[in-house]
Structures are given as structure tokens and as C-alpha cells.
N, C-alpha and C positions, 0 to 999 in steps of 0.2 A: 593246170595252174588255177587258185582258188582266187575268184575275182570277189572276195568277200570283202569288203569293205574294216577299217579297225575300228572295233567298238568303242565306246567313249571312255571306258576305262583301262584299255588296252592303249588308247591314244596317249592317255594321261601318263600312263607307268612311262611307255618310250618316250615322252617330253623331259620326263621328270629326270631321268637318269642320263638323258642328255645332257642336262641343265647343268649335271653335278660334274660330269666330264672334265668341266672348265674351273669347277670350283677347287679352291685351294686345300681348305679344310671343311668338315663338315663335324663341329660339336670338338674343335680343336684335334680332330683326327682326320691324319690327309686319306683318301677314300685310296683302295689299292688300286683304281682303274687310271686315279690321276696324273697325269705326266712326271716326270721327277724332277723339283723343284732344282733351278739350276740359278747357280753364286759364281762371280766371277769375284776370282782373288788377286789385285794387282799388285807388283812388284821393281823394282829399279833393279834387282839382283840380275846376274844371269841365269840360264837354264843350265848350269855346270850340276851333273849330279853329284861331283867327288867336290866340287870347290864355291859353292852358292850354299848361305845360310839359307837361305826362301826354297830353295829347292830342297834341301836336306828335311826343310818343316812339313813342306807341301806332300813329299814324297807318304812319310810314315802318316801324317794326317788324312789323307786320303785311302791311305792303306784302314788305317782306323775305325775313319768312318764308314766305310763301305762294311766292314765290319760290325757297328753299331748300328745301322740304321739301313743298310742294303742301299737297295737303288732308289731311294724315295730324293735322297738329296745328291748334288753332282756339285761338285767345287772345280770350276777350271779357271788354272794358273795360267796368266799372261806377264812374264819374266818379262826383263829385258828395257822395262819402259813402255811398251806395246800400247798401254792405256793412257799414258800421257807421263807426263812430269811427277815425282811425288809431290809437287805444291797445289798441283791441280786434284791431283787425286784427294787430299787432305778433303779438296772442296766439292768433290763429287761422293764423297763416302756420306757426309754432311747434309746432302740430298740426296741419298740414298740410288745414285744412278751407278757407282760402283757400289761392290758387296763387301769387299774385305780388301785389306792390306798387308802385307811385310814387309817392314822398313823399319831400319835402325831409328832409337827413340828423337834421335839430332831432329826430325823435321816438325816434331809436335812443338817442338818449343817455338814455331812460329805461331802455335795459337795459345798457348799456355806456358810460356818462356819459363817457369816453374820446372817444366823439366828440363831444360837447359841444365840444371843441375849435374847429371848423367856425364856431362863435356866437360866437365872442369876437371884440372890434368891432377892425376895422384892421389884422384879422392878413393879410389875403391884398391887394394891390395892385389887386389885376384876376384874372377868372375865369383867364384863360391862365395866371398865377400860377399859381393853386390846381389847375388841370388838372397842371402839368409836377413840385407835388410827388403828386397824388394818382396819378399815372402811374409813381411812382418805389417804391421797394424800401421806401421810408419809410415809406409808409402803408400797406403789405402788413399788417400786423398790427393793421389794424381790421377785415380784410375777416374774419380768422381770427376777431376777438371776434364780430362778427357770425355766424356760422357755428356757433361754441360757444354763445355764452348766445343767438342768436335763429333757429336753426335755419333760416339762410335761405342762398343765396348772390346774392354782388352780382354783378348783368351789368353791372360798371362803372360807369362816374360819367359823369352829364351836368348842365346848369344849371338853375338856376331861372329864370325869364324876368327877368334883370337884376338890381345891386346894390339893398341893401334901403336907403328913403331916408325922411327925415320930411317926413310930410305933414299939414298941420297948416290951422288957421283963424288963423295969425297969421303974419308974415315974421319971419326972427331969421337970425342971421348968428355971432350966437358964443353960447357955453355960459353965458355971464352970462345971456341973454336969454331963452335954456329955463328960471332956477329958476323954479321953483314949478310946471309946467306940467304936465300929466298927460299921458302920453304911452302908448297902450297897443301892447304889444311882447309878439315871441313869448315865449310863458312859458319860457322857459329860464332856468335860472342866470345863464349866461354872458352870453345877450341883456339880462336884465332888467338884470345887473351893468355894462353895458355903455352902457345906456340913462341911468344913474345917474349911470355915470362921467363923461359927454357934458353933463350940465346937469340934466337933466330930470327927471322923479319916474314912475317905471314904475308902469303902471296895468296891476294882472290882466284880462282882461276875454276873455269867449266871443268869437270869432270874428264870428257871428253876431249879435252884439249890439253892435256896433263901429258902425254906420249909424246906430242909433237914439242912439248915446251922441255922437254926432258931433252931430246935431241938437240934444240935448239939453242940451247943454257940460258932460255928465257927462266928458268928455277932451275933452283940446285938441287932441288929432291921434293919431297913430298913424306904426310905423315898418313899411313892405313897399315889395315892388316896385313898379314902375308902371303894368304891364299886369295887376296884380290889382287895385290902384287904377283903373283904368278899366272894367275889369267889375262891381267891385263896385259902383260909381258913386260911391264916396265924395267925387267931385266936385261934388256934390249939395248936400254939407253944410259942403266945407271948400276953401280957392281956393289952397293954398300950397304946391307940391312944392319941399323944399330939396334939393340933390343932396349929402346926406352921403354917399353910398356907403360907409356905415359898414360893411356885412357883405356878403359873397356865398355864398351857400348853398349846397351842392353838392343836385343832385338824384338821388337813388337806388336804379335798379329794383332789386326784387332778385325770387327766387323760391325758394318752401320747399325745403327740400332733399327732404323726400316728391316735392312736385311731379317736383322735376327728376329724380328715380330713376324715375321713371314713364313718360318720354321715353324709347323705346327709344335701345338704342347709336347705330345705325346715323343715327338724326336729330340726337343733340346739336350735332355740329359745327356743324350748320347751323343749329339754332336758336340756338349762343353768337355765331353771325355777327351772324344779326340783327340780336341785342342790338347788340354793337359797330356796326354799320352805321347802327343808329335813335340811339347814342349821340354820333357822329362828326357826323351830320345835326343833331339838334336842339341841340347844341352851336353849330352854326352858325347855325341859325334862332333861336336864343334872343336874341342879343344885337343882330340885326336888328328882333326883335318891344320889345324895349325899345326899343329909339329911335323906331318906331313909336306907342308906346304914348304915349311924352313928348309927341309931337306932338298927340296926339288930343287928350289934356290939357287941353295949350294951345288946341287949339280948343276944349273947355269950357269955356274960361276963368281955366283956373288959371295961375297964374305960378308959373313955372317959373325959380330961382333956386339960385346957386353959395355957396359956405362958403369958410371955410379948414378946409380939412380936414385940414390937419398938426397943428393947433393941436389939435382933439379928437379927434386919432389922438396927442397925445403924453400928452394923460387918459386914457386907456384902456389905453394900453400897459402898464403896471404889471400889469393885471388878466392878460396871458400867462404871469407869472413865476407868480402865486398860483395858477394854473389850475395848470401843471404841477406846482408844489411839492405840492397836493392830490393830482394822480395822475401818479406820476414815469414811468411807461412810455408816459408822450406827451413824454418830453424829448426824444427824438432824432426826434421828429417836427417839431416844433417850429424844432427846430436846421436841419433840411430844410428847416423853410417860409422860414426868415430867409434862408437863405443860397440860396434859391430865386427870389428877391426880384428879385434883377437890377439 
């Protein structure tokens, strides 16, 4: 063994590439020795791979990305709430102590209540609707309020696993038949205002506590999707899917803008692919998993039953003017969505 001492410029080389080790980028290229840059993505969905919109994104996105950029970046998905609340999360993305999010668009409007718009019942026909204005120049200036008051950017818009519909412990067919009925709906303004305007009596209620209030006939039903209504098992306590298709909710990744300055140059492109790639994909698996979801349903048992939906889409309507009169720089969004209508 050579007990020769390391020269000074031998010292130097193994300092130096030490140094870099730890470093991130070097001349906005991550060095191949560096560890793989690793994003946690949080979400309130569950981890259902046939029945969770965040699972169905996270799935092909990660398939994508490991595709586009190999092992340099690691995205790992904490479903289920794991990370906290989405209200906290809002405020952790904001400080860049979480990396990304998937969450139906409902929770941004507690910082930019502009997109509360998305909630107001019978504004969009159908998701392709609401894909062809949110793809349009129209709704460019929610991506920017997002960006200012929540420090985030969006990697575009995908769905939530189908229109949101009431599901109840009794059959009813028009808005005479909802009074009096407790109905619990997302807490939004625009939701609960919408809930209102349709017949029924919006009931606040945790998430969480929705199963036991179903049994209980502390509510007479509740308004969501259908493939959350079949995980959740609400079909447990209540036999009555009505197909109001009152709302459809856009669902949207997004990630800190810390995060994403973090991503060397040389990887963005390939990780905004992804994004797009997982959002193109679960846009299409979404509305396959709702009709899916109606099915299984019915083989619990439930009935599964049509409305007139023009009729409490012409109650509701009113509530678009008053939404924008409140906040006028969603009028030419609006204008977009009508005349996007077809």
C-alpha cells in the first residue's frame, strides 16, 4: 500500500467533484452523479387506481416522465390527505414546502374566488365544453391569478371522474320534490348557492362525516360524482342516483413555482410533456370511469334515474349574472363559456 501523500492538485480535483455531488445544477444541467431530484405531489383523492382522478393522472404522468427525463426527477404521490388538508396545502405549495398538488379547481377560490366560477350549476354542457373554453385565451388570466396570489403554476386542466349528481335516500324528479331536503354540497358559495337554487336546503357537513349522516338522516343525500360515490360506499345508506349533471369540475395539477425553479433547464420541457401527456390521457379515462362507476351502482342496487334538467338549469341561471356582477373580470370569461356552448 502506497503511503504517498495526494498532491495538491490531485487534492483539488477530489474536493471539487465532491462539492458538485450535492450540487443541483451545474450551468442549468443537473451533473449525472447528482441524486434524483425528488417532488412530493399531494392530494385529498384516494389511491383507487380504477376509481381516483389523482391516481389515474399520477399513474400515466409518472409513466411519462420517467420516459422524458429518466431517473433524474422522482414525483411521489401522497393520496388520501397524507399531507394535510387541501386548505393547508394551498398554503404550503405557496412556500414551497410541498411540491405539487391534485385537487378539483373548488379550493383555489378560497384564494382567488374568480375561479369559483367552475361551481356555478349549468354553466358548462359537458366536460368538452368546459375543456375547449379552458384551452382558449379566455381563461388564460386565471392561470396568472393562480400564479400571483398562490404561487403555483398550472400543468393544465384535466377532469374530475364525471358530472357531479344527487344522490339521495328518496327518488324526486323536479325542484318541488327537493324542498325541505338537506342536501350536503361542496362548501362553495357558488355550489351551496346552486344547491338552493335547484330546490333543496344545502347542508354544511365534513366530508368525512357524510356516511354516518346518510345513516343517520341527519341529510337526505348529498351532491358528487359517481365513482366517489362508489368508493366511498354511500351506497350503503342511500339507493337513489338522479343524473342532474348539475356541475363539472375541472381538475388541476399544478406545482410551486419554488418547485419548478428547482427542475433544471435542460429537464422542463420534458417534465411540462408529461404534465400534458397525463392530462390528455386521464381526460379520456375519466369519463369511461364514470360510466363505469353508474354501472357498479346499479349492481348495488341503486337506481339510477334521469330529470329535466333544463328546467333546474333555468333556476340556476340567474345565479351566472350575480356571480360575475360580484367579480366583473370574469365577464369575458363567461361570455367565452356561453358562446362556447355550441
Amino acid at each position: 500500500m502506497s503511503n504517498n501523500p495526494l498532491s495538491r492538485r490531485d487534492f483539488i480535483r477530489v474536493a471539487s467533484a465532491a462539492s458538485l455531488v450535492g450540487a443541483t445544477t451545474i450551468g442549468g444541467i443537473r451533473p449525472s452523479f447528482a441524486a434524483p431530484l425528488t417532488l412530493r405531489l399531494a392530494s385529498s383523492f384516494s389511491n383507487d387506481p380504477n376509481f381516483s382522478a389523482a391516481r389515474v393522472w399520477y399513474d400515466k404522468f409518472a409513466e411519462r416522465l420517467q420516459a422524458n427525463c429518466g431517473d433524474e426527477i422522482v414525483v411521489k404521490f401522497f393520496p388520501d390527505s397524507q399531507l394535510g388538508k387541501e386548505s393547508d396545502i394551498v398554503s404550503q405549495l405557496k412556500l414551497g414546502v410541498v411540491d405539487m398538488m391534485l385537487a378539483g379547481s373548488a379550493i383555489w377560490a378560497t384564494i382567488a374566488p374568480e375561479i369559483g366560477i367552475f361551481d356555478l350549476g349549468y354553466l358548462f354542457k359537458d366536460f368538452a365544453h368546459q375543456t375547449r373554453v379552458l384551452e382558449s385565451d379566455a381563461s388564460k388570466f386565471l392561470d396568472k391569478l393562480l400564479a400571483d396570489r398562490g404561487g403555483v403554476r398550472v400543468l393544465g386542466w384535466s377532469y374530475t371522474l364525471g358530472a357531479r349528481n344527487f344522490f339521495t335516500k328518496f327518488s324526486f324528479k323536479s325542484a318541488e320534490e327537493l324542498g325541505g331536503k338537506k342536501i350536503r354540497s361542496l362548501p362553495t358559495p357558488a355550489m351551496t348557492e346552486t344547491v338552493r337554487l335547484m330546490g333543496a336546503s344545502p347542508t354544511p357537513l365534513a366530508f368525512g362525516e357524510v356516511y354516518t349522516a346518510l345513516q343517520t338522516n341527519v341529510i337526505d343525500g348529498l351532491e358528487h360524482d359517481a365513482p366517489t360515490i362508489l368508493t366511498s360506499k354511500f351506497y350503503e345508506a342511500a339507493k337513489y342516483l338522479t343524473l342532474t349533471r348539475h356541475s363539472v369540475i375541472p381538475l388541476a395539477p399544478v406545482i410551486a413555482r419554488r418547485s419548478f425553479e428547482k427542475i433544471p433547464a435542460n429537464l422542463r420541457d420534458g417534465f411540462l410533456a408529461a404534465a400534458d401527456e397525463a392530462n390528455v390521457f386521464e381526460r379520456q379515462r375519466a369519463l369511461t370511469i364514470e360510466a363505469e362507476a353508474i354501472v357498479a351502482l346499479q349492481k348495488q342496487g341503486v337506481t339510477v334515474e334521469e330529470c329535466d334538467r333544463e328546467k333546474f338549469r333555468e333556476r340556476v341561471r340567474p345565479l351566472w349574472q350575480s356571480f360575475v356582477d360580484k367579480l366583473p373580470a370574469t365577464k369575458p370569461l363567461l361570455e367565452a363559456i356561453v358562446k362556447a356552448e355550441g
